[in-house]
GUSE-494422 format. One record per residue (C-alpha): residue in one letter; x, y, z; residue number from 1; chain. Coordinates in steps of 0.5 Angstrom, whole numbers, plus 500, padded with zeros to 3 digits. Last residue first. Layout:
BEGIN
<aa:A; x:X; y:Y; z:Z; i:NUM; ch:A>
...
***
This chain:
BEGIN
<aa:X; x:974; y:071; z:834; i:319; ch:A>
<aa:X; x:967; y:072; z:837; i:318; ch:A>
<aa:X; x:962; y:067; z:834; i:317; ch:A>
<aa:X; x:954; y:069; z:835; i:316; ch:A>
<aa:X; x:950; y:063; z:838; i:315; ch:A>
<aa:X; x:945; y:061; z:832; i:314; ch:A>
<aa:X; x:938; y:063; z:833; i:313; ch:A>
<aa:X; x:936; y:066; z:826; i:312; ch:A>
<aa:X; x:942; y:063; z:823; i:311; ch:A>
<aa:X; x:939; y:056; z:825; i:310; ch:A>
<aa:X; x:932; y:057; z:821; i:309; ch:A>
<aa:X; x:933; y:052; z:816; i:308; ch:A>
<aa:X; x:936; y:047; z:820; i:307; ch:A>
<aa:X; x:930; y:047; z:824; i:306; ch:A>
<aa:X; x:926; y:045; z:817; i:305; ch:A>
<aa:X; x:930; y:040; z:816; i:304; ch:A>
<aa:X; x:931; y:035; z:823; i:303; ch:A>
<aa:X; x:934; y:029; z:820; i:302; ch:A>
<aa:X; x:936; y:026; z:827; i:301; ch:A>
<aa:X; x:943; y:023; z:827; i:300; ch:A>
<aa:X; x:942; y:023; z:835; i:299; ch:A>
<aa:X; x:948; y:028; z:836; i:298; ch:A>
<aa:X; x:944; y:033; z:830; i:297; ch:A>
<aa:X; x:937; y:031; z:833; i:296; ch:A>
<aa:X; x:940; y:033; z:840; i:295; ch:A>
<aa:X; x:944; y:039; z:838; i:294; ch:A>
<aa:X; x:938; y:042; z:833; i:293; ch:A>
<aa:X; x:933; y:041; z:841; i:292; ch:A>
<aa:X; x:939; y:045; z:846; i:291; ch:A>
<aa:X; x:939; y:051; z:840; i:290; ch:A>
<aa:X; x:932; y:052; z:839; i:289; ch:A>
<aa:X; x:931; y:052; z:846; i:288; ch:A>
<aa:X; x:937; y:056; z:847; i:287; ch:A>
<aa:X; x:934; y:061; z:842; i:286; ch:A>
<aa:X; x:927; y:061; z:845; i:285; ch:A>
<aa:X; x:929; y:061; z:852; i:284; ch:A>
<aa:X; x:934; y:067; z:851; i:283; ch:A>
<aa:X; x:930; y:073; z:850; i:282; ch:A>
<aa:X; x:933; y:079; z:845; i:281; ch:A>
<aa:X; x:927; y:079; z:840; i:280; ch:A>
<aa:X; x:922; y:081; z:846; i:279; ch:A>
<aa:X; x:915; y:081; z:844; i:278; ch:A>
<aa:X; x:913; y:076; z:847; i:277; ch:A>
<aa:X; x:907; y:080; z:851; i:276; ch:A>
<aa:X; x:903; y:080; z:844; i:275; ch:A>
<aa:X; x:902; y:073; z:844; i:274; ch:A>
<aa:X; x:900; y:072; z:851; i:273; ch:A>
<aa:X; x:896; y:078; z:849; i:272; ch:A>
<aa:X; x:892; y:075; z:844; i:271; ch:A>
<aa:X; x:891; y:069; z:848; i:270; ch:A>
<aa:X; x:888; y:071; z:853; i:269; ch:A>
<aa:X; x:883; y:076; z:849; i:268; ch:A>
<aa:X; x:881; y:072; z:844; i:267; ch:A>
<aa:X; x:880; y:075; z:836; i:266; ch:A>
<aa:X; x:888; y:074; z:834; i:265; ch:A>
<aa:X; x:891; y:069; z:837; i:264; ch:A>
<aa:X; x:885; y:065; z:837; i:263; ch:A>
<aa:X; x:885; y:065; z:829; i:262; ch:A>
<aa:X; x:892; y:065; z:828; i:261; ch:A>
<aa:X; x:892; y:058; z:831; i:260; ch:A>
<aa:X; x:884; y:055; z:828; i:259; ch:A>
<aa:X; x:888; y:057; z:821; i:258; ch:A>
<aa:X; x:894; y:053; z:823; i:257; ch:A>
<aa:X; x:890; y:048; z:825; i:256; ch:A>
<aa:X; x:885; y:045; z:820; i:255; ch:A>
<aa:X; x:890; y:046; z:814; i:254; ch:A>
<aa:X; x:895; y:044; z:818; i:253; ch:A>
<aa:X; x:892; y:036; z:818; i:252; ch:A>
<aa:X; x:893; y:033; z:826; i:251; ch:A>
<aa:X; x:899; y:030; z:826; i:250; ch:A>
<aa:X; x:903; y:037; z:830; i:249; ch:A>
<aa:X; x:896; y:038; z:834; i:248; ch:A>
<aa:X; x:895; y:032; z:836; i:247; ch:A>
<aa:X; x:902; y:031; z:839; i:246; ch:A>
<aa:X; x:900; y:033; z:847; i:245; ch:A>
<aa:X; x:894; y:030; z:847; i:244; ch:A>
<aa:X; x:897; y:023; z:844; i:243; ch:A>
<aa:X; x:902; y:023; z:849; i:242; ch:A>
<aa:X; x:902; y:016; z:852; i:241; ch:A>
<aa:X; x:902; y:013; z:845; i:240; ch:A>
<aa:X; x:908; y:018; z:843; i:239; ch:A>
<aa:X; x:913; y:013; z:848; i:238; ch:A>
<aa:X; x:919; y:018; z:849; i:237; ch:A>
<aa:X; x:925; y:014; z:849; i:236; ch:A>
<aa:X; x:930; y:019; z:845; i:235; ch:A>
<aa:X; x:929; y:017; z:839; i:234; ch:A>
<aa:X; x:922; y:017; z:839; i:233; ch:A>
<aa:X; x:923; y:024; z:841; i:232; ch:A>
<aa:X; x:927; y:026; z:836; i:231; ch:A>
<aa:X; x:922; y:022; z:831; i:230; ch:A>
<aa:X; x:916; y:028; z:834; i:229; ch:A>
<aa:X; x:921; y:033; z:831; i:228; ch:A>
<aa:X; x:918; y:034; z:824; i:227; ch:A>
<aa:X; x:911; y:034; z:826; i:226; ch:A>
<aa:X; x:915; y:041; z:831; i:225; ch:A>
<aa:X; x:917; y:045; z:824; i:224; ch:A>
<aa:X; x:910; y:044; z:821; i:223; ch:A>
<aa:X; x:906; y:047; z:826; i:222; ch:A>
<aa:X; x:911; y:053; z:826; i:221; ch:A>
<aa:X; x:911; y:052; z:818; i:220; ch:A>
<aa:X; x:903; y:053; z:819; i:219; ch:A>
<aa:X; x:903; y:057; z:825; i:218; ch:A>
<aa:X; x:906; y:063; z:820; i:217; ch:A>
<aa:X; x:903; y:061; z:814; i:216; ch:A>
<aa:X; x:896; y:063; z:818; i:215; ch:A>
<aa:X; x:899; y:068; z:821; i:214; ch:A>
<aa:X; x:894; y:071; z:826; i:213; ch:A>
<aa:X; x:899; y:072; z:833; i:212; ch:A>
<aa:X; x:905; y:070; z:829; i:211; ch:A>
<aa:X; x:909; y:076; z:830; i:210; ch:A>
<aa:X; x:909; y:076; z:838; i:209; ch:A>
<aa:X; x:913; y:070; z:837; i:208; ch:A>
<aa:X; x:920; y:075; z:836; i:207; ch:A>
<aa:X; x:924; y:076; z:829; i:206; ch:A>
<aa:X; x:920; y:073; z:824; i:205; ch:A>
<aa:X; x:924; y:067; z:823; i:204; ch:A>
<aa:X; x:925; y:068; z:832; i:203; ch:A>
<aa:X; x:918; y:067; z:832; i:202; ch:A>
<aa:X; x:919; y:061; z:827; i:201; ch:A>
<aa:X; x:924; y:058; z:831; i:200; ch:A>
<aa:X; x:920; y:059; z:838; i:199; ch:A>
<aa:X; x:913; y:056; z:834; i:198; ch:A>
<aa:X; x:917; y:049; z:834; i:197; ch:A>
<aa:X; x:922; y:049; z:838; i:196; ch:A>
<aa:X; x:917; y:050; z:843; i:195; ch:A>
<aa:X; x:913; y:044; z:842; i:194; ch:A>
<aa:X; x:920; y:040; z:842; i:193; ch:A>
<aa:X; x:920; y:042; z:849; i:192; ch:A>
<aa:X; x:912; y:040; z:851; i:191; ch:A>
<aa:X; x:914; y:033; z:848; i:190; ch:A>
<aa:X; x:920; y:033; z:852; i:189; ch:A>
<aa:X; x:917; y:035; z:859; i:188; ch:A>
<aa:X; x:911; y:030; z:857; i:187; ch:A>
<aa:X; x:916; y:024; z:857; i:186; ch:A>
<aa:X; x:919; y:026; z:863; i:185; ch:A>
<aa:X; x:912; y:027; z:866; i:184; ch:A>
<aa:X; x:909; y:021; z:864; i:183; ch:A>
<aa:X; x:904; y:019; z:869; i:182; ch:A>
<aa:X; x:902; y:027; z:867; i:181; ch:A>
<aa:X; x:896; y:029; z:873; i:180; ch:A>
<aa:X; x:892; y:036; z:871; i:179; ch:A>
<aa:X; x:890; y:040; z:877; i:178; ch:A>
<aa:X; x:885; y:045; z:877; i:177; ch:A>
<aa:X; x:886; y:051; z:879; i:176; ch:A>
<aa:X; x:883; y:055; z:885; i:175; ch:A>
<aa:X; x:889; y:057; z:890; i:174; ch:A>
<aa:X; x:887; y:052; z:894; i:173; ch:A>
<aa:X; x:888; y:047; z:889; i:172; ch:A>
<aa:X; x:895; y:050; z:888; i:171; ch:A>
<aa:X; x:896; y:050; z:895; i:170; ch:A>
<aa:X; x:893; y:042; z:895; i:169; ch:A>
<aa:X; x:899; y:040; z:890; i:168; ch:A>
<aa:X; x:904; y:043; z:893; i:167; ch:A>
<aa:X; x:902; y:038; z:900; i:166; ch:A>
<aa:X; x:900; y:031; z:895; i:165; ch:A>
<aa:X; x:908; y:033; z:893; i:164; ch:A>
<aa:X; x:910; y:032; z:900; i:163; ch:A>
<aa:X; x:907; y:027; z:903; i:162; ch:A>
<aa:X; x:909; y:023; z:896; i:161; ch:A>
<aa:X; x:906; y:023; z:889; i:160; ch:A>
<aa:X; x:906; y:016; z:887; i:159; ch:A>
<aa:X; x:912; y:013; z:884; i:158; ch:A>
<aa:X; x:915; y:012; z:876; i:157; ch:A>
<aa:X; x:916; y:019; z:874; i:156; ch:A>
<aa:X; x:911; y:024; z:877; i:155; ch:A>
<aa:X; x:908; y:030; z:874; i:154; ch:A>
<aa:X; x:903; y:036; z:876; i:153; ch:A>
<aa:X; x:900; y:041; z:870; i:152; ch:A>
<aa:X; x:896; y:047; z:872; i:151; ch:A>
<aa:X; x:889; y:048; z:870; i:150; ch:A>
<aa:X; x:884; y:054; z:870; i:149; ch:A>
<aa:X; x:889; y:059; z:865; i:148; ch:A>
<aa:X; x:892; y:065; z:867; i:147; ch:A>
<aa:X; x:894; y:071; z:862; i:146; ch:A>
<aa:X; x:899; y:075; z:860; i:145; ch:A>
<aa:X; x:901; y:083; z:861; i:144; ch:A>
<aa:X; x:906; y:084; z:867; i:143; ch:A>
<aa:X; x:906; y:093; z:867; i:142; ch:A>
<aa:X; x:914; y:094; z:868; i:141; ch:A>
<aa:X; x:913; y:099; z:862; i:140; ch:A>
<aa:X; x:918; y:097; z:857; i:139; ch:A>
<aa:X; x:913; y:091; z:858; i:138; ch:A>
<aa:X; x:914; y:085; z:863; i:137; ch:A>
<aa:X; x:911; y:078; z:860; i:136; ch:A>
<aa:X; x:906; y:073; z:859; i:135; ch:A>
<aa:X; x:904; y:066; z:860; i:134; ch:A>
<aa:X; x:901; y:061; z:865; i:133; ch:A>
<aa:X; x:899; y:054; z:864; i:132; ch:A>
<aa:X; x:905; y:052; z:869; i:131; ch:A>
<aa:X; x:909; y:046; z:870; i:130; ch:A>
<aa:X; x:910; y:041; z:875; i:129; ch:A>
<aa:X; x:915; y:037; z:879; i:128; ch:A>
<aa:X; x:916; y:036; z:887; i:127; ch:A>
<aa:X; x:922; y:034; z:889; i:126; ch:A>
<aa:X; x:924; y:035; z:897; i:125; ch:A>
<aa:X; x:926; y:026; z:896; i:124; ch:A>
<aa:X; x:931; y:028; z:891; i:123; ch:A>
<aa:X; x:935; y:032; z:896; i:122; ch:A>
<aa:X; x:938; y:037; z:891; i:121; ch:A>
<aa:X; x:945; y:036; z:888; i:120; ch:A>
<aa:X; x:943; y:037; z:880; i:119; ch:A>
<aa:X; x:936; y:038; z:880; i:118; ch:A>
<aa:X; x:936; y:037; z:871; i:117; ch:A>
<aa:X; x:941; y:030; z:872; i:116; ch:A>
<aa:X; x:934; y:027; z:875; i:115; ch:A>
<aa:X; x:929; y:029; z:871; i:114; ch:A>
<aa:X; x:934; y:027; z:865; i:113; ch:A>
<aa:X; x:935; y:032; z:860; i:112; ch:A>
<aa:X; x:931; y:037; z:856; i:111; ch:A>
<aa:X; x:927; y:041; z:861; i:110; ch:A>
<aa:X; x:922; y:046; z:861; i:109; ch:A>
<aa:X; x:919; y:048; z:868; i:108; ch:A>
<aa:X; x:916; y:048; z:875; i:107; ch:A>
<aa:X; x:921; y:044; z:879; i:106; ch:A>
<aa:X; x:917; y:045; z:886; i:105; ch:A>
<aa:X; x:923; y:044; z:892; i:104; ch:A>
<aa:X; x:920; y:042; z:899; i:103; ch:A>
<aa:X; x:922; y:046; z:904; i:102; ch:A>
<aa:X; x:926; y:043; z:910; i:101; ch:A>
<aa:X; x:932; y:047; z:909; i:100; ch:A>
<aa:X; x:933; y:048; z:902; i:99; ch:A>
<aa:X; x:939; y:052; z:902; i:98; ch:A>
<aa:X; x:946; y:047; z:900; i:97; ch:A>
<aa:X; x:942; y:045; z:894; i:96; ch:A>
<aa:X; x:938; y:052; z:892; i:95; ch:A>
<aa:X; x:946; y:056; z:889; i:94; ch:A>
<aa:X; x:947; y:050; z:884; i:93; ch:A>
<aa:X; x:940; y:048; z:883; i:92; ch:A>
<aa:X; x:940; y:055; z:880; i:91; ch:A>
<aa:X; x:946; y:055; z:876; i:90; ch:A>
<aa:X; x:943; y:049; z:873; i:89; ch:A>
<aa:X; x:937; y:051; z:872; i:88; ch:A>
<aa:X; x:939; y:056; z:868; i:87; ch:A>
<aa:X; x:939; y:053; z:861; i:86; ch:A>
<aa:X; x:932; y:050; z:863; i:85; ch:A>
<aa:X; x:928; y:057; z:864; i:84; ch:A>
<aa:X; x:927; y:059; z:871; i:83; ch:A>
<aa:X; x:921; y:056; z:875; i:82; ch:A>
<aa:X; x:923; y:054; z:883; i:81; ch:A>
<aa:X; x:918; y:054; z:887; i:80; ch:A>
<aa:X; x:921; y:053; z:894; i:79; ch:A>
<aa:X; x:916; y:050; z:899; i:78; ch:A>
<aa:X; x:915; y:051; z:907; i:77; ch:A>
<aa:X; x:919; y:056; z:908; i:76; ch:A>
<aa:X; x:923; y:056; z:916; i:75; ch:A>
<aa:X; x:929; y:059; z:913; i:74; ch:A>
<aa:X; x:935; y:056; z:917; i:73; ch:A>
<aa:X; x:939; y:054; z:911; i:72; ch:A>
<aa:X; x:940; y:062; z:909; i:71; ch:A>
<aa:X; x:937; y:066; z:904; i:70; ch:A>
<aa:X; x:939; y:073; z:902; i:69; ch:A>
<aa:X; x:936; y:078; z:898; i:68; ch:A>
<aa:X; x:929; y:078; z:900; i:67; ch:A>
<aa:X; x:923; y:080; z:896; i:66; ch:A>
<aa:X; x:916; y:082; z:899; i:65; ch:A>
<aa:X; x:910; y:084; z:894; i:64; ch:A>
<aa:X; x:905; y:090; z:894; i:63; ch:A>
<aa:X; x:900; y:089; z:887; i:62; ch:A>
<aa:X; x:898; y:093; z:883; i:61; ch:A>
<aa:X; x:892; y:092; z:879; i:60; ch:A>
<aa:X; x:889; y:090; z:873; i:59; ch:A>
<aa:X; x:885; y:084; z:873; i:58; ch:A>
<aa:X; x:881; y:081; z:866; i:57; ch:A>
<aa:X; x:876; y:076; z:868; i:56; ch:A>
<aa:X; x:877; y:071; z:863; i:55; ch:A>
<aa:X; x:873; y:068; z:856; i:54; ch:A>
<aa:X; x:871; y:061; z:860; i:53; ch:A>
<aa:X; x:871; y:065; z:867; i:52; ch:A>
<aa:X; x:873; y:062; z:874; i:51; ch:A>
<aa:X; x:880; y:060; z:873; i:50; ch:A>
<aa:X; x:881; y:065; z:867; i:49; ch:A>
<aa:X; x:885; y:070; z:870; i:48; ch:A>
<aa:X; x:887; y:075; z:865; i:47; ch:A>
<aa:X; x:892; y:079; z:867; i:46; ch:A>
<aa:X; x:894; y:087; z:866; i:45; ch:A>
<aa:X; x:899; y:087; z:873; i:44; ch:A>
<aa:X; x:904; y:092; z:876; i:43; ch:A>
<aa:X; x:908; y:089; z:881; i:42; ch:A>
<aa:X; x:910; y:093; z:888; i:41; ch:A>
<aa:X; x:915; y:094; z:892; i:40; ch:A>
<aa:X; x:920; y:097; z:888; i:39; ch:A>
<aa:X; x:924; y:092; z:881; i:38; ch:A>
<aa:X; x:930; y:096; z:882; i:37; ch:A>
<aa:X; x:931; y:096; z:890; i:36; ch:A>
<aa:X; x:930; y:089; z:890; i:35; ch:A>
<aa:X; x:935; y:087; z:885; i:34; ch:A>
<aa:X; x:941; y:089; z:889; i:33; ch:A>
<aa:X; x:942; y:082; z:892; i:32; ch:A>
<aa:X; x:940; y:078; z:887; i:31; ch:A>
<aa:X; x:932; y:076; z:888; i:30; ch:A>
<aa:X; x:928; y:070; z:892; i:29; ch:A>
<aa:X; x:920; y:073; z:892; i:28; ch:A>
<aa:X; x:915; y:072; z:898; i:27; ch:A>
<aa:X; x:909; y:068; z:900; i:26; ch:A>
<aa:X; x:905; y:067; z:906; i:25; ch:A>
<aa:X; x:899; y:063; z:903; i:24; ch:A>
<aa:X; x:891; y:066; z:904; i:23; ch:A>
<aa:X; x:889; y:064; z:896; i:22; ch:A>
<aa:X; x:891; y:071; z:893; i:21; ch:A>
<aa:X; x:898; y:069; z:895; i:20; ch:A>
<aa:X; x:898; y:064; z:891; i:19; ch:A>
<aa:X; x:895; y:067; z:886; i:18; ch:A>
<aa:X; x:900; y:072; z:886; i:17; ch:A>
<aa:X; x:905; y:068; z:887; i:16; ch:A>
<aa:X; x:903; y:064; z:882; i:15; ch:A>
<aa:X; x:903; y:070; z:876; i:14; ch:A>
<aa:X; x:910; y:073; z:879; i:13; ch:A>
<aa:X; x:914; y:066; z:879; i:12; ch:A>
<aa:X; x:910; y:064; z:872; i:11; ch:A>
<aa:X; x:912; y:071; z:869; i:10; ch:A>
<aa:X; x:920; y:073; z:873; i:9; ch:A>
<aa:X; x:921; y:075; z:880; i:8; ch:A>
<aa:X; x:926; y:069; z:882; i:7; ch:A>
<aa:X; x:926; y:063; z:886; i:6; ch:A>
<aa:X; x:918; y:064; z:889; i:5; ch:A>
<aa:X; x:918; y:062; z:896; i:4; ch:A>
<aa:X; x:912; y:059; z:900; i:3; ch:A>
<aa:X; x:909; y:060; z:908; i:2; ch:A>
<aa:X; x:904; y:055; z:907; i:1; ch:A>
***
């Protein structure tokens, strides 16, 4: 499968690697310019856990082709489009008219309505999924994280298409598990407010890195995020069909919060998950944070704990 990433950010950079890794023809989308600056190769520290419960650290450089221009005659197979969820507009904006005859992989947080977030790309070219990837690029350039074994794939309402049967194969053949959300519109949002939750105490704290073995830090985390599960009530999410994914905020915080600082301290992974966060400039978490207060303020969703973090993320006012 001959398969474009749009952007050179983390999840883009560790599935194409995977994916390249697995015998398909991958390239990277980039501004024009952006080529030059990042150079022919990426610099990699991953833990890849596919195969190995603790994973099997790779450290490598790895040779990448980018492009700077795409044209509506490209001959790419599938698009993967993850960006964070305050670009997705833009960039949708800039695919529309490019698409070909790809299929397009939505692969990332969303916060408003599946078929609004797509803008005027063909519906019938969707597919939809989320990584279970993470990390990021130190001053260095070297990308730290880690790959988990699975991936998460989604459908709202239909059975996977021809074409999303097709992305799901790729994923496989790059020897990830698939997990299947019947509900994917409500896991997006349950998987968002999750964020809002560790993001605002990382943000608190100046970036999520620092929370990496606070048990007082994932506690006010875990507590921030319980808080936000009747936004998502009020926004249409049946809970029942999430209970996976909202356990760890109903689960007593004296068993999680501890189990939480414990791992990001002592396993490997998710250790330097953690530690590549570290960046008290970056965007998503702040719009995350921002997106989520305005839906519970617009909702009349009582949301205190993520008030009392708002002048950690609020927007600067300039006169």
């Amino acid at each position: 499968m001959k398969i474009l990433m749009f952007g050179r950010g983390v999840i883009a950079t560790v599935y194409g690697w995977a994916l390249h890794q697995a015998g398909h023809d991958v390239e990277f989308y980039v501004r024009p310019g952006r080529a030059a600056t990042y150079g022919d190769a990426v610099d990699l520290d991953l833990f890849d856990m596919r195969r190995r419960v603790w994973g099997q650290r790779v450290v490598e450089k790895w040779p990448v082709r980018y492009r700077e221009a795409l044209e509506p005659d490209h001959d790419f197979d599938l698009i993967v489009l993850s960006v964070p969820h305050h670009r997705l507009a833009e960039a949708t904006a800039f695919l529309s008219p490019r698409v070909g005859q790809a299929t397009v992989l939505v692969f990332g947080n969303l916060w408003t309505e599946p078929s609004a977030a797509i803008g005027a790309l063909p519906v019938d070219r969707i597919a939809w999924g989320f990584p279970q990837a993470g990390g990021g690029f130190g001053a260095d350039g070297v990308l730290r994280g880690g790959l988990l074994p699975s991936v998460v794939f989604g459908i709202l309402g239909q059975p996977p298409t021809e074409r999303e049967r097709a992305v799901r194969q790729a994923f496989r053949e790059a020897g990830l598990r698939l997990k299947e959300q019947p509900d994917f519109r409500g896991w997006l949002w349950v998987h968002f407010v999750s964020d809002a939750g560790l993001f605002s105490q990382g943000l608190r704290l100046g970036s999520l890195s620092k929370l990496a073995g606070s048990t007082s830090d994932f506690r006010e985390a875990l507590l921030t995020g319980r808080e936000l599960l009747p936004l998502l009530k009020a926004r249409g999410v049946d809970l029942r069909r999430h209970r996976g994914g909202v356990l760890l905020f109903r689960a007593p915080t004296w068993l999680t919060a501890p189990a939480l600082a414990w791992l990001t301290a002592h396993v490997a992974p998710m250790r330097a998950n953690f530690a590549a966060h570290s960046d008290p400039d970056a965007e998503e978490p702040r719009e995350v944070c921002r997106d989520t207060l305005a839906e519970a303020r617009r909702l009349g969703v009582a949301v205190p704990r993520l008030e009392a973090a708002e002048p950690s993320f609020a927007r600067e006012v300039t006169g």
